[in-house]
C-alpha positions in Angstrom: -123.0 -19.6 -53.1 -121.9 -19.1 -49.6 -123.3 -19.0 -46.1 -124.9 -15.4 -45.3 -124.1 -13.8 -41.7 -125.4 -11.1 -40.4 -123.6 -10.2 -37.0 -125.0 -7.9 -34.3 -122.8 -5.6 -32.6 -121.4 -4.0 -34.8 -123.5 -4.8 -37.1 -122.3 -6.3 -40.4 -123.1 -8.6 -42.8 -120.5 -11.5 -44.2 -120.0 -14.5 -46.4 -118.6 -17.6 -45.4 -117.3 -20.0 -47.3 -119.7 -23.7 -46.5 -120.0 -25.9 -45.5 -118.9 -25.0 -41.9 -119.9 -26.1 -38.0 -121.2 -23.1 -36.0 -117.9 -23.9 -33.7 -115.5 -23.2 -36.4 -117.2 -20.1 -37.8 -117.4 -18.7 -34.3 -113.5 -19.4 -33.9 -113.1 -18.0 -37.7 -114.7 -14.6 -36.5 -113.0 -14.8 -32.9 -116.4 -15.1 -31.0 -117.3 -16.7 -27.8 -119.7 -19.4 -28.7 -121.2 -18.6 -25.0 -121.4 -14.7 -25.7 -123.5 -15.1 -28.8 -126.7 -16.6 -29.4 -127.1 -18.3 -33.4 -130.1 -17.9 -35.2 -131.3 -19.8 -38.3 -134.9 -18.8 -39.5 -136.1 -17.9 -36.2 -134.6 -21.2 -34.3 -131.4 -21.4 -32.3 -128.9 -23.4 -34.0 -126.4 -25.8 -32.0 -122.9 -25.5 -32.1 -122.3 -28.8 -33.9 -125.0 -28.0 -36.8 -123.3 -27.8 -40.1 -123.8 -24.6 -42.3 -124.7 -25.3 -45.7 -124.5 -23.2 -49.0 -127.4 -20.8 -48.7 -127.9 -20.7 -45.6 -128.5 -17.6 -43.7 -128.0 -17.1 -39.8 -127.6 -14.1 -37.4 -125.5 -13.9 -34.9 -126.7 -12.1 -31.7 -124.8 -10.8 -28.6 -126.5 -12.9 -25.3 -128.0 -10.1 -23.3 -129.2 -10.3 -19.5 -130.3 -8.5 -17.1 -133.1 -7.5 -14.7 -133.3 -8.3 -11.4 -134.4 -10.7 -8.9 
């Protein structure tokens, strides 16, 4: 079994080989660990957290905006 993605954004879905730190997988896909917000059964997930076999995540773009 491997880890599930689902990135945002284009959105596409992925396998990953696990176990694997959110850091690495974010350098793996070339993404900006402060551009992208990593979600793990409706929690954020921090950068250090392993990824395990069967997990599934998402990967989401930050957004912002509004005003002050």
């Amino acid at each position: 079994m491997q880890v599930k993605v689902r990135l945002h954004n284009p959105r596409r879905d992925l396998e990953i080989e696990g176990p694997i730190t959110i850091i690495n997988l974010l350098a793996r896909l070339d993404l900006n660990r402060e551009a992208v917000l990593v979600v793990r059964d409706g929690e954020l997930v921090p950068g250090d957290e392993a990824l395990l076999d069967d997990d599934s995540i998402e990967i989401r773009p930050v957004i912002s905006g509004g005003s002050l």
